[in-house]
DRENSE-78459 format. One record per residue: y, z, x of N, C-alpha, C, O in turn; residue in one letter. Coordinates in steps of 0.1 Angstrom, whole numbers, plus 5000, padded with zeros to 4 digits. Layout:
residues N
YZXYZXYZXYZXa ...
This chain:
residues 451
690606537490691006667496689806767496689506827506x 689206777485688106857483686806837494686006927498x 686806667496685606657507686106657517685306647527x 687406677519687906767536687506857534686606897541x 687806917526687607067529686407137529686207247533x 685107027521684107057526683207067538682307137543x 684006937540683506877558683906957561683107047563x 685806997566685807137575684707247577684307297587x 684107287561683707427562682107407569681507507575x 681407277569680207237575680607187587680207237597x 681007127587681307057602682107187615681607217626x 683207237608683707327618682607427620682807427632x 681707497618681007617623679507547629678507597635x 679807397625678507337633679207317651678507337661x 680307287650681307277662681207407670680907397682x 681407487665681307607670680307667677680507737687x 679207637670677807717675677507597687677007627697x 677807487685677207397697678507427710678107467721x 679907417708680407477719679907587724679607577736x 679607727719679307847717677707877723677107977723x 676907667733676107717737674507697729673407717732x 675107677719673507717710673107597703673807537695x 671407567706671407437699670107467691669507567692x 669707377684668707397674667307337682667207217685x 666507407683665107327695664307317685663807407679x 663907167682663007087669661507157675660807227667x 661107127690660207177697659207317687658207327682x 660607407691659607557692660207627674660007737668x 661107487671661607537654662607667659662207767654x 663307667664664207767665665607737673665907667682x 666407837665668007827669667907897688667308007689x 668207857698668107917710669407837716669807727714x 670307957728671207907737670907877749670207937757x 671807747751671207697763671607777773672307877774x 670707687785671407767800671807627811672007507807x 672007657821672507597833672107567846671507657852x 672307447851671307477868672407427875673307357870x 672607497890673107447901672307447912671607537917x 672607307918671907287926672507247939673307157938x 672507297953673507297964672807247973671707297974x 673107097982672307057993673607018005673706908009x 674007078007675307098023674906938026673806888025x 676006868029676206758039675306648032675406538036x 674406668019673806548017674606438003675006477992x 674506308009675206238006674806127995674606018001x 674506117982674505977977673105977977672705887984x 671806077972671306097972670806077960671706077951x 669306067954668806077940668406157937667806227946x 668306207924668806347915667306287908667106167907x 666606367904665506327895665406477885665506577892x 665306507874664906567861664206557856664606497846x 662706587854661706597848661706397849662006327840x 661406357865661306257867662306127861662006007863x 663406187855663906067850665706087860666306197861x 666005997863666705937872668406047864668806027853x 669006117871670406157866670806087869670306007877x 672206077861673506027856674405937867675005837865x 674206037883675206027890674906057901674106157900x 675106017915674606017926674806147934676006187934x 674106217940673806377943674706377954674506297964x 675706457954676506487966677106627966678106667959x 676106717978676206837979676106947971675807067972x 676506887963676506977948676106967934675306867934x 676106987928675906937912675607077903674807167906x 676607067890676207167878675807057864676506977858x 674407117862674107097849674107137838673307237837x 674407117831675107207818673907187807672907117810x 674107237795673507167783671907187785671207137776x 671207237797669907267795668907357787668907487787x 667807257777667607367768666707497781666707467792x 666207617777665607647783664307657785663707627774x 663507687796662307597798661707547818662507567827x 660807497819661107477834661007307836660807217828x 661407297848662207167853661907117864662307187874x 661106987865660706947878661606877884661806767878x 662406897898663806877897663206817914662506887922x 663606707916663306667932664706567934665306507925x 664906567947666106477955665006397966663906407972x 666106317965665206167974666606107979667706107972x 666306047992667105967998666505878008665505938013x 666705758013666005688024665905748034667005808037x 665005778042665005818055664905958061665005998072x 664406048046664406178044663206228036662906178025x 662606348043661506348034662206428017663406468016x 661406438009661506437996662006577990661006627988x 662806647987662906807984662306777968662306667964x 661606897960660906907950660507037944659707097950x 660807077937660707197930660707257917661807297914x 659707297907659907357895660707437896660607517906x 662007457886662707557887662407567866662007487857x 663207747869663207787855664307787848665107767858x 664807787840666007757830666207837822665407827812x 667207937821667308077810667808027804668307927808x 668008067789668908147778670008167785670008227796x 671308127780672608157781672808267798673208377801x 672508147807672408177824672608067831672407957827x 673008107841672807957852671807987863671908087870x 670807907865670007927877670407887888671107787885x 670407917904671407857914670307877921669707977923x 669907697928669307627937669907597949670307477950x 670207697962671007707971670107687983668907707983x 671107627995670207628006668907528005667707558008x 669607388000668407327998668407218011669507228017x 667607138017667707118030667106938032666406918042x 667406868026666606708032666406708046667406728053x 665106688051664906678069664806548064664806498053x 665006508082665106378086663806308084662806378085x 663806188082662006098085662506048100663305958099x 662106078113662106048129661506078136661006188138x 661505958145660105978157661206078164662406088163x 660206148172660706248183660906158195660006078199x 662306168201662406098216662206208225662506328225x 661506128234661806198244662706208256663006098261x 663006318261664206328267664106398281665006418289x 662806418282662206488298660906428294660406428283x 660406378307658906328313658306408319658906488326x 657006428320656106488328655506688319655706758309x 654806668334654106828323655306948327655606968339x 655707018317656407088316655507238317654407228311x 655807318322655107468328655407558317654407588310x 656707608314657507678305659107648300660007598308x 659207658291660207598285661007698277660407758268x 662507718279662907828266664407788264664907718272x 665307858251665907808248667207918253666808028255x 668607908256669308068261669708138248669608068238x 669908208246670008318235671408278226671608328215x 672108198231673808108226673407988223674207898220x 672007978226671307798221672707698228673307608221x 672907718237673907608245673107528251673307408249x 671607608263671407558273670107588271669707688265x 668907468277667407458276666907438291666907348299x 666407568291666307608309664707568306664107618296x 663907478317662607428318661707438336662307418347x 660707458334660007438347659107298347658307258338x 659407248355658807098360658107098366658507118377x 656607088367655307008376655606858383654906758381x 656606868393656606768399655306638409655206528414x 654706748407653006758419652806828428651706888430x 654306848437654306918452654907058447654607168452x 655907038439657107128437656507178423655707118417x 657207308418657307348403659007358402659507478402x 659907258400661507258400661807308384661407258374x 662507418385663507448374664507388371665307378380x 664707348359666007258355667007348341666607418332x 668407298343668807318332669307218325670107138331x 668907208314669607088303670207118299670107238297x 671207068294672407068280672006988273671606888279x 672006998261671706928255673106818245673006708241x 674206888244675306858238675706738249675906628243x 676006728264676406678277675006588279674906488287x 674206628272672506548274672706568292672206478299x 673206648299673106678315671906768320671506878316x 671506708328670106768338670406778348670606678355x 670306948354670506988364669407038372668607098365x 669007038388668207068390668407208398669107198408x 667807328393668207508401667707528410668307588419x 666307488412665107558424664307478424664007418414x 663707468438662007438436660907558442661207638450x 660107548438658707678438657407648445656907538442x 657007688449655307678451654707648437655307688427x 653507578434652907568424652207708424651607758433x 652407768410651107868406650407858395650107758390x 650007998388649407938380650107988368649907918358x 650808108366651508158348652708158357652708178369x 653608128347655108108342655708158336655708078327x 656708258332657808248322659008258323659508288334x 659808238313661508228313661908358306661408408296x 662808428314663708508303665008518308665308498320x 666008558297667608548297668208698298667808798294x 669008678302669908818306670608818290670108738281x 671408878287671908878271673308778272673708728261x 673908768282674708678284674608508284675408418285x 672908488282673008358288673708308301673908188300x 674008348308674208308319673308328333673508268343x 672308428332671508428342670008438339669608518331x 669008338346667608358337666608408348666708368359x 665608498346664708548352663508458352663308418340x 662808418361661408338363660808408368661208458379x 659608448362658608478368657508398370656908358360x 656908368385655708308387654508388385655008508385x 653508408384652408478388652808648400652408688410x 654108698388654508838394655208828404655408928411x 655708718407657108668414657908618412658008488413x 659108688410660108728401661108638413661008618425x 662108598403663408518409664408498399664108468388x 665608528403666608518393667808418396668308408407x 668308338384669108198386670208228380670308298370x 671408168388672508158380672708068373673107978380x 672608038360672407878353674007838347674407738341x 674607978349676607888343676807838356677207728355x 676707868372677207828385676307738390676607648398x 674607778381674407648388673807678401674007598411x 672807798404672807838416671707918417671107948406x 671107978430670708068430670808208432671308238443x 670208328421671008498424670708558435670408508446x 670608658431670008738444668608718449667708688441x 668608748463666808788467666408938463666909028470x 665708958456664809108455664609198464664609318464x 664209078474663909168485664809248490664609348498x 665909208487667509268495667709378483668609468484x 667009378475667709518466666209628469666209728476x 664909558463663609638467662709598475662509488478x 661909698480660509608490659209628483658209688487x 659509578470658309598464658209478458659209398457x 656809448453656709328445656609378429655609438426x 657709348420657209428404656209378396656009258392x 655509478393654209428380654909408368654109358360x 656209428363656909368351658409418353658809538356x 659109308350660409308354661409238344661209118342x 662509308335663309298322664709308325665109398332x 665409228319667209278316667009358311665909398306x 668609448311668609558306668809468289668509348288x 669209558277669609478266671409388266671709298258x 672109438275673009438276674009358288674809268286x 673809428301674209378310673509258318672309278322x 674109128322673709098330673309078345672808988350x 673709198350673809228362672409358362671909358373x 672009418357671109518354669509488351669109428341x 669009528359667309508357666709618358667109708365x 665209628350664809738352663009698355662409628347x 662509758366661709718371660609828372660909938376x 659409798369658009888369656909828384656509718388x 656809938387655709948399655510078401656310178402x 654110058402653310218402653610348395653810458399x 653610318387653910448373655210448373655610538366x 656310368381657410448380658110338376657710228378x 659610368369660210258367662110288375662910378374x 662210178381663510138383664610068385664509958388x 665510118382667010008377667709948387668210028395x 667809838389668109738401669109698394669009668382x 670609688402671909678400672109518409672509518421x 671709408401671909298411673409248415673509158424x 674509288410675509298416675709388431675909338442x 675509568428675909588438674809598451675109638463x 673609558445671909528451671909678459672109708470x 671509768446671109898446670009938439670109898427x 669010018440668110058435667910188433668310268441x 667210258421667210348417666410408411666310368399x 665210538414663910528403664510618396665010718401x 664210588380664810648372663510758359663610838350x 662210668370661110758361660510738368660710648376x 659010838367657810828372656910898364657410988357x 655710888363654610968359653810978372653310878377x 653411128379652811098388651211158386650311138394x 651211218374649911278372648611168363647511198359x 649211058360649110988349648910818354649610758364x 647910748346648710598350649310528335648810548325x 650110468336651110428324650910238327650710178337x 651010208314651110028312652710008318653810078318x 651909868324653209798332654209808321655409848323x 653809748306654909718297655709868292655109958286x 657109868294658409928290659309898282659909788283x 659809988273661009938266662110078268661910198267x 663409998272664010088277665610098268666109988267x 666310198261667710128249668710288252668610408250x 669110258255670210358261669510428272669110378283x 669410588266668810658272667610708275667110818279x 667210618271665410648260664110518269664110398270x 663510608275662310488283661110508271660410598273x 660910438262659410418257658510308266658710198270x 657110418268656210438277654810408276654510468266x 654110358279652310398276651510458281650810388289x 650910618279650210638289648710628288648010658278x 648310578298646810538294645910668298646110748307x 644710678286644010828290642410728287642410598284x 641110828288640110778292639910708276639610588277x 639910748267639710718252640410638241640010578231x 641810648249642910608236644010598247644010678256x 645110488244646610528247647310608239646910648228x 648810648247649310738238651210638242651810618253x 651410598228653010578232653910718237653510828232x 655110718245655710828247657110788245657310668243x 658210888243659410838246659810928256659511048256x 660610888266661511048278662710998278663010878280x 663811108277665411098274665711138288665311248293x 666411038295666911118305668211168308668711178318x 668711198292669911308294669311438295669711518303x 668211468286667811578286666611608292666011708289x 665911478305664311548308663511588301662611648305x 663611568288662511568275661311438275661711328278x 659911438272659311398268659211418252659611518247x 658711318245658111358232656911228228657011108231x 655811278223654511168218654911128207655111198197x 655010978206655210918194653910868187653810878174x 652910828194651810718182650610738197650710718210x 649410778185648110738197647810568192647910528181x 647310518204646910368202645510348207645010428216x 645010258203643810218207643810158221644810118226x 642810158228642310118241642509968246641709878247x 643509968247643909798250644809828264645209928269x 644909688268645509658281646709588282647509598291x 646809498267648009388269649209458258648609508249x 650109478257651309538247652509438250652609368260x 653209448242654709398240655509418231655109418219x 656809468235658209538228658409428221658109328227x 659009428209659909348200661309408203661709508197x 662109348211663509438210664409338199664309218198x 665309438189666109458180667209548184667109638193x 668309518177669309678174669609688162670709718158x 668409658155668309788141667909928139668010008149x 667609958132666410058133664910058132664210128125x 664709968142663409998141663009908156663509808161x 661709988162661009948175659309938167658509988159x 659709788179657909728178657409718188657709688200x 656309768183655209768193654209688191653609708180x 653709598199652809508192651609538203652009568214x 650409538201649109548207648309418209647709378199x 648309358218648209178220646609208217646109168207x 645909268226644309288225643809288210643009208206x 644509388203643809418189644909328180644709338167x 646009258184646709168174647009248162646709218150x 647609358165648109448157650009518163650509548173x 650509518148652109568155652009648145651609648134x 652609778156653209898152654509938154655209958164x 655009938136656609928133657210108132656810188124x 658010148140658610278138660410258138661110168143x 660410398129662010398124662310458132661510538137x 663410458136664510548146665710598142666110618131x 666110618151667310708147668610718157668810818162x 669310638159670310668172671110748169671810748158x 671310838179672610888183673310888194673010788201x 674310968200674810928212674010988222674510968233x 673011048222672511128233671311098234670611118244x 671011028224668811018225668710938207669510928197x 667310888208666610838200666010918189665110988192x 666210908179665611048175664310968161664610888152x 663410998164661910968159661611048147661311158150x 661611028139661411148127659911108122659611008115x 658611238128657711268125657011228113655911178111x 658411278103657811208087658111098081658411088069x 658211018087658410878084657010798091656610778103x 656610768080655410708085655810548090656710478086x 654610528099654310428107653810308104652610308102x 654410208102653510048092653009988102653609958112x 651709978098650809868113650509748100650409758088x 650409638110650209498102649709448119650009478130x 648509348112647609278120648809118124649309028117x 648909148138649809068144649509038155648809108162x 650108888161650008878178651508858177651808868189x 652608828171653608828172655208868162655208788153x 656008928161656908908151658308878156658808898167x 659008828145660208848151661308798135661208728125x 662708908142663608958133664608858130665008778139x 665108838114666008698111667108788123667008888129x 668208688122669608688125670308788120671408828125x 669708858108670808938105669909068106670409148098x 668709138112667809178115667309268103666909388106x 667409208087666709228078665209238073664509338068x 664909118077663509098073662609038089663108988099x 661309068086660609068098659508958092658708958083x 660108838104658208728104657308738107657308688118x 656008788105654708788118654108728111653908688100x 653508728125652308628120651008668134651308688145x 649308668129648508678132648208528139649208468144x 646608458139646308408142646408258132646908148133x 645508328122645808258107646708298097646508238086x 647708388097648208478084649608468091649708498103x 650408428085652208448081652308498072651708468062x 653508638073654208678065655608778067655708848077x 656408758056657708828057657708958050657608958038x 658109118062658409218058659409288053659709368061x 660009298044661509388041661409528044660809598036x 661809558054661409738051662509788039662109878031x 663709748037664609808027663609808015663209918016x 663309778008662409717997660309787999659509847992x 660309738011658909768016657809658009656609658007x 659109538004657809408006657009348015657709288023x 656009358016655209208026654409088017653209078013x 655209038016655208898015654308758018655008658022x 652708738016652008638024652608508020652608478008x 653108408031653308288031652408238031652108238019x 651008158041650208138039648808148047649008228056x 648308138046646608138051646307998061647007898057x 645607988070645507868077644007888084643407988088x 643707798085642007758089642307688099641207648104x 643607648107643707688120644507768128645207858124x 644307738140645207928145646907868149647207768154x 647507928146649107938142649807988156649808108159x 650407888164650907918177652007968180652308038190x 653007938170654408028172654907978159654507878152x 655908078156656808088139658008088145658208118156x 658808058140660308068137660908078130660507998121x 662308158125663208158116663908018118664207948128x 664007988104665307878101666707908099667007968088x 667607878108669107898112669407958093670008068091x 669107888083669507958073668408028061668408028049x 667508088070666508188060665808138051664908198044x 666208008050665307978036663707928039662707968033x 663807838052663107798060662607888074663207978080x 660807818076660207908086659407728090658707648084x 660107748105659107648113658107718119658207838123x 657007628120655507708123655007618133655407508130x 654207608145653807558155652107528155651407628159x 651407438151649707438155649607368170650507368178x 648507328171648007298184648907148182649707108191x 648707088173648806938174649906908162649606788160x 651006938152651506958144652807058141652507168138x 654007038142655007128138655607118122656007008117x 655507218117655307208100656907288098657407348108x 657607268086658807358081658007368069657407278064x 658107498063657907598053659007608039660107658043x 658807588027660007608026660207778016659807758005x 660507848017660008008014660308018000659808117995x 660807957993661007967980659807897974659507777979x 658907957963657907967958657907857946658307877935x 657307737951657107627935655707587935655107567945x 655107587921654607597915653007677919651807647917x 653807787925652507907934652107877948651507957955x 652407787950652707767968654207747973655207727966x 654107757984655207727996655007528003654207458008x 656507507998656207317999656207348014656507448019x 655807238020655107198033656107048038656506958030x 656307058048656906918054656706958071657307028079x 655506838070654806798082656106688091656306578088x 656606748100657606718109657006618121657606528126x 655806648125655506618137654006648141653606768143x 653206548142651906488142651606418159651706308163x 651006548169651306478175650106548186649906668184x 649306478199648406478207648306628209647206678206x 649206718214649306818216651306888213652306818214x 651107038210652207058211652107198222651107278223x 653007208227652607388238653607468230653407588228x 654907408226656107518225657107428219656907308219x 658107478214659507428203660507578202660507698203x 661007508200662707588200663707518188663807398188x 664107578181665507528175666807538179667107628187x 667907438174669307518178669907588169669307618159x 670807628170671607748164671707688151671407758142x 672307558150672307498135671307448126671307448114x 670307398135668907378128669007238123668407188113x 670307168134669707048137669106928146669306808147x 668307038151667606938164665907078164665707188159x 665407008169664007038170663707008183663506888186x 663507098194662907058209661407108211661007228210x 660706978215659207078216658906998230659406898235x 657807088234657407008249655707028241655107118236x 655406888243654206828241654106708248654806668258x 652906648241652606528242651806448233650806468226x 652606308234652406208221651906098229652306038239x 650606078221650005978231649506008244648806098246x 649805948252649505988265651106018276651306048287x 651905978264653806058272653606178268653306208256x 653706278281653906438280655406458283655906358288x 656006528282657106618283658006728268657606808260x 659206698271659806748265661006628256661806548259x 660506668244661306568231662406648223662506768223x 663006578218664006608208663706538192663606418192x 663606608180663406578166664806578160665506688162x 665406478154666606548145666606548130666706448122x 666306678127666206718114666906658104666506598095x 668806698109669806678094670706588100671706548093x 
């Protein structure tokens, strides 16, 4: 009885302190409580779990909680056939759980291809349903629309050959603007058809021509200092501004009531904004002597201005209300050396990127963030459908990023090794990869599937 009751009084409070979390570390000689890891990978199945390289218990599916970890850091990688490798030091608290979320195995796959020939411009519709493309047939430049879900190819128009190209979307996805070399044409791509002729609404040819943010039926068109709103439904026109003392950049950004402007003077540009409820002007930012500019449109708070010449974006805060934009003088202005940026999904944080330089802005916070440095020049970025990831584009290479930080870099997974790339797009879910290149001596347009 007596050595029960000794064992109780040793044994029970040894029970205790180990439920209670706490174990004795021979290591560092000291009493310390453990901590916990979770680790989350969506959809992946029967996968290998590796722990400071030694094989877990039990086959990785989507989830897993580790308990019992002393604390300390942990070289923690997943492997599966046919997928490249996920891998990461993570840290391990004192009486905490660390949570390893948004983890992502890509696919190991050749890119098929799914369109032949040299492709002109390529873009994706803003509902990622539909992959509207220009074709170099030889004779013809034919616009097509793909589905990709239906794998259906349709063909919209054919063109004269020229020489620049681009795609843009009305906000509905349903109608897309081409422009050739400043000849503008607009498609109906849910009917399947062609819109209006221009000529029947203006007799002008536009030096830059935009959806409104909003309507599909609304355009707003610049020629000769002045700009006007083309109603392609009721094919009416309207000049809604002019500068006649002045010459101003083709490029416009236009958000309710508010036209931001550029006026060019002998020395310097000057951004402007004019309210046309109230016939107000006001000077927002002098800029340097360049020629090329482009709006970032958002509906947050904030307008970009990006300066293509000097590869510099100028970020300002705004202010909506129901009548006008309102600009507050003391809020200063963040410039970052850029040729391009663009806003996640939930229009939090901002990607840019230079020539060689990627990085992510928070203005809540007022971090900037360098992802990485490159020694060659960096052709387009993209957000990853779930933030954690940034696909990046080189000449000959499409790379995924992964933004969480191990062991002082950003892991790298080289997707696509290939003769040339011009352009890529993702879908909405971030599982398919569309680039128009060329592999080998096959050009066109391919499909990658990631997950």
């Amino acid at each position: 009885m007596i050595g029960f009751i000794l064992a109780f009084f040793i044994i029970g409070p040894i029970l205790i302190f180990y439920a209670s979390g706490y174990r004795l570390d021979f290591k560092r000689e000291k009493v310390i409580k453990i901590g916990s890891l979770m680790l989350e990978a969506k959809d992946v199945k029967k996968a290998n779990l590796y722990i400071n390289n030694e094989l877990y218990e039990e086959p990785f599916n989507d989830k897993v909680f580790i308990y019992n970890l002393l604390p300390g850091d942990y070289q923690i990688r997943l492997e599966k056939n046919g997928y490249y490798t996920w891998e990461k030091k993570i840290s391990v608290h004192s009486n905490l759980t660390t949570f390893a979320k948004n983890i992502i195995l890509f696919k190991k796959e050749v890119p098929l291809q799914i369109i032949a020939g040299q492709i002109i411009s390529l873009a994706i519709t803003p509902d990622y349903q539909k992959i509207v493309y220009l074709l170099d047939s030889g004779t013809f430049w034919e616009l097509y629309q793909y589905n990709p879900n239906a794998k259906e190819n349709f063909l919209l128009a054919r063109f004269s050959p020229g020489h620049l190209a681009n795609l843009s979307f009305a906000a509905s996805s349903k109608k897309v603007l081409l422009n050739i070399d400043n000849h503008y044409s607009i498609l109906d791509i849910e009917n399947q058809k062609g819109g209006p002729d221009l000529a029947e609404i203006i007799n002008f040819v536009p030096q830059n021509l935009k959806w409104d943010n909003q309507s599909d039926n609304l355009l707003f068109a610049f020629y000769k200092n002045a700009i006007y709103s083309l109603n392609i439904f009721d094919k009416k026109s309207e000049k809604i501004f002019e500068l006649k003392d002045s010459k101003i950049n083709p490029e416009f950004y236009i958000e309710g009531k508010d036209i931001f402007y550029i006026k060019l003077e002998k020395e310097k540009n000057i951004l402007y904004k004019y309210n046309l409820n109230f016939s107000t002007t006001k000077k927002i930012l002098e800029l340097s002597k360049s020629a090329s500019y482009q709006f970032i449109k958002s509906g947050n708070n904030f307008i970009g201005l990006i300066d293509l010449d000097q590869q510099k974006l100028h970020l300002i805060k705004k202010l909506n209300t129901d009548s006008e934009i309102s600009i507050n003088a003391a809020e200063p202005i963040r410039e970052f050396n850029a040729k391009a940026a663009i806003w996640d999904k939930n229009e939090k944080q901002l990607l840019i990127y230079n020539d060689f330089e990627i990085y992510i802005y928070n203005p809540n916070s007022g971090e900037e963030n360098i992802i990485n440095r490159y020694g060659q020049i960096i052709k387009k970025a993209l957000w990853y459908p779930n933030l954690s990831y940034i696909a990046i584009q080189f000449d000959d290479s499409l790379q995924i990023i992964d933004l969480e930080i191990t062991n002082g870099t950003h892991a790298v997974t080289e997707l696509v090794k290939s003769s040339k790339i011009f352009d890529f797009y993702l879908d909405e879910e971030g599982k398919n990869i569309y680039f128009n290149g060329k592999i080998d001596k096959s050009e066109g347009l391919y499909k990658l599937k990631l997950k």
